[in-house]
N, C-alpha and C positions, 0 to 999 in steps of 0.2 A: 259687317263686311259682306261682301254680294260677291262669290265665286262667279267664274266664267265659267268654268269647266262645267260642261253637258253630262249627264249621267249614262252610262253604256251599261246597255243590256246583250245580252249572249246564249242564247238558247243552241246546245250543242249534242249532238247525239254523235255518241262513237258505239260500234259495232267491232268487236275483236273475235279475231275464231277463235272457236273452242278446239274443234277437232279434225279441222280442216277435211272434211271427207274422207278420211281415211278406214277404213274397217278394220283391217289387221297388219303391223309393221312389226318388221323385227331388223333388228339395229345388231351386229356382231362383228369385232377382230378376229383375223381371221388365227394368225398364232399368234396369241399372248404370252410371256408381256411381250411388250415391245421392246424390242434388244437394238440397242445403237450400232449396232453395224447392219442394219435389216430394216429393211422400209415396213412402213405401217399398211397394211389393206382393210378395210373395213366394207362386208358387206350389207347391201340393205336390201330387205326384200317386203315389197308389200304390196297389199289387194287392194281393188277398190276405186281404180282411178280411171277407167272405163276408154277411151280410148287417146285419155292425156298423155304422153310420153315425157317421162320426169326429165329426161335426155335435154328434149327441147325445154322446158320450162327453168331454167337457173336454179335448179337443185341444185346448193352446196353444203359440205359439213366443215365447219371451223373448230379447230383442236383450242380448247381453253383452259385455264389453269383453276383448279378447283374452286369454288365459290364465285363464281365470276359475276357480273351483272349487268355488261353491258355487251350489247350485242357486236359490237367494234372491236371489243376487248380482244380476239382473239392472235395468237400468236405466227398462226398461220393455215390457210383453207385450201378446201380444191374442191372443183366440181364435180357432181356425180358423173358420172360413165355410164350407161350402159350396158351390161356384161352379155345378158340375152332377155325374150320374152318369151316366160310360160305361158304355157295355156292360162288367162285369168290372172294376171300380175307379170311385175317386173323383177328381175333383178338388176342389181346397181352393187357400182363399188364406188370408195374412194380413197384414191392413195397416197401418201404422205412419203415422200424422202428422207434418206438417214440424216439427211440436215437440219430436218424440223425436230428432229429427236432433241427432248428437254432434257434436264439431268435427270440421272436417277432417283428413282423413290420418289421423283416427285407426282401428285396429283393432277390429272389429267382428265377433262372429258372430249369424247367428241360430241358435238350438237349438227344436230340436222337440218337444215333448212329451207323449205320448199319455194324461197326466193329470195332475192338480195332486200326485197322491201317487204319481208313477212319480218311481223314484229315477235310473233311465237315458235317456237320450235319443233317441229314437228317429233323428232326424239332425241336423246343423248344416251349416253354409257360411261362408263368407267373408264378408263384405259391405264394401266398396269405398265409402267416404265421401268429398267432397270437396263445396264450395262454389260452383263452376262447370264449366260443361262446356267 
């Protein structure tokens, strides 16, 4: 028997960032935990990005439920802000409404994201949920 079918070949190169330019970031709540009647702020502060403004660029962070794995998965985001510019870096916030608040005790991160079509995440953290302080 003599297929039709043509044989396909596919040479493909993919390129993923590793460390997206960045030198030094730090990722922090600002009061932990996060108490349901109190909104979330999370600030982010990093060097390195020379005269990029994260502001303009679709910096956002998406709050996920621990072990997550897809990048869609999360349950609710916002975009970075702004807050001012130091000498030699940015700071940034991002803030979350008592609405997004999950239940308690549960596991939480936030992830950071330096655009809506960055497949890596630039950082996450922990985030500490509960009901009362």
């Amino acid at each position: 028997m003599i297929s039709d079918h043509k044989p396909v070949v596919a040479l493909l190169s993919v390129v993923l960032p590793t460390s997206q330019g960045i030198r030094e970031l730090e990722m922090k709540p600002v009061h932990p935990p996060w108490i349901k009647s109190k909104s979330l702020k999370i600030l982010i502060n990093y060097q390195g990005l020379g005269k990029l403004s994260p502001a303009k660029s679709g910096h956002w962070v998406g709050l996920y439920k621990k072990g997550w794995v897809n990048k869609a998965s999360y349950f609710t985001w916002s975009y970075v802000q702004k807050k001012k510019k130091p000498k030699g870096g940015y700071d940034l916030k991002a803030k979350f409404g008592t609405r997004s608040h999950p239940k308690a005790g549960d596991a939480i991160e936030a992830v950071y994201f330096m655009s809506k079509d960055s497949s890596e995440p630039a950082a996450f953290i922990d985030i500490k949920c509960g009901y009362f302080v």
